[in-house]
C-alpha positions as CSV (number, residue, x, y, z in Angstrom):
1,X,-10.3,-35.8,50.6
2,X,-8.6,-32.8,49.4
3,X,-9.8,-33.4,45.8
4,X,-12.9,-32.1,47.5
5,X,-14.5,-28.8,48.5
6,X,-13.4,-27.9,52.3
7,X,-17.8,-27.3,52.7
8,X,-18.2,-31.2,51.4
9,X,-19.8,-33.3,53.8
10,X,-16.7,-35.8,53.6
11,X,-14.2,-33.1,54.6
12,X,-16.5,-31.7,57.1
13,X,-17.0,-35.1,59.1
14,X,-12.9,-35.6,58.5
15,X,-12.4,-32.3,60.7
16,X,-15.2,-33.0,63.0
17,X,-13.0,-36.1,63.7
18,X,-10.3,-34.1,63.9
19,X,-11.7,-31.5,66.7
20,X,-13.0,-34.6,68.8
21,X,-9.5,-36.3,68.5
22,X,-7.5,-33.7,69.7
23,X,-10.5,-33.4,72.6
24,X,-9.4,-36.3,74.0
25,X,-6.6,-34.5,75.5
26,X,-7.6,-31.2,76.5
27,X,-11.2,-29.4,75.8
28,X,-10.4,-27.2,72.7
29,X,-13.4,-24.7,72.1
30,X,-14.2,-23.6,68.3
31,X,-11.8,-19.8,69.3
32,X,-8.9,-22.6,69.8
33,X,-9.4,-24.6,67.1
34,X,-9.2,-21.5,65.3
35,X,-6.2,-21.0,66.6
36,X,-4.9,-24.3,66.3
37,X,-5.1,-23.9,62.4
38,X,-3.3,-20.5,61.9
39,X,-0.9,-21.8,63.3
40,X,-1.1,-24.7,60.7
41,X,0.1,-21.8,58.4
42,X,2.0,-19.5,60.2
43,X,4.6,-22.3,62.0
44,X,6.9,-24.0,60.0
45,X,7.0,-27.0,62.1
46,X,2.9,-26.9,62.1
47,X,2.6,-27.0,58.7
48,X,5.7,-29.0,57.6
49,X,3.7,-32.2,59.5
50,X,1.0,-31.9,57.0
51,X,2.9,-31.0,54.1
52,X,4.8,-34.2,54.3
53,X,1.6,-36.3,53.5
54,X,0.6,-33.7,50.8
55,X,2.1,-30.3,49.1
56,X,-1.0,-28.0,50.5
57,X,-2.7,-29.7,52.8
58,X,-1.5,-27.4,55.9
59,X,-3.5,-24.9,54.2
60,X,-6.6,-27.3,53.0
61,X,-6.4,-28.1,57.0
62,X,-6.8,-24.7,58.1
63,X,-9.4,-23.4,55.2
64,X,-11.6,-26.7,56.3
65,X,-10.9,-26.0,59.7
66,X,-11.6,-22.0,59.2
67,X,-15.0,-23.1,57.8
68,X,-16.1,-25.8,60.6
69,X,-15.9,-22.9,62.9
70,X,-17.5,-21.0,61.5
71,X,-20.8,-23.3,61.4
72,X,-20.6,-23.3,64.9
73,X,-20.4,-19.8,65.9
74,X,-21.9,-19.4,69.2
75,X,-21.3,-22.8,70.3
């Protein structure tokens, strides 16, 4: 889905899957999963997971994930 915006519906639900899978093995608020994707960025071993299926999708990761947080601010 990275051929898409990171706000598209597609990506959106992608991430949303995302959150709720890595939920099924410890609670991970919206601060954490924050967290979670800087350090999809800023740790080599992170980022090198992601950049094995794709050159840039750490940071398409992280931007999406940046931006499903912040729709739920407050929650």
């Amino acid at each position: 889905a990275m051929d898409k915006p990171i706000d598209s519906a597609e990506v959106q639900e992608l991430i949303d899957q995302h959150h709720k899978g890595i939920e099924f093995f410890y609670k991970c608020s919206y601060e954490m999963y924050r967290g979670l994707a800087q350090m999809y960025i800023n740790d080599p071993r992170y980022g090198a997971y992601y950049e094995k299926f794709r050159p840039g999708l750490a940071k398409f990761v992280h931007d999406a994930i940046i931006y499903h947080c912040d729709q739920h601010k407050g929650k």
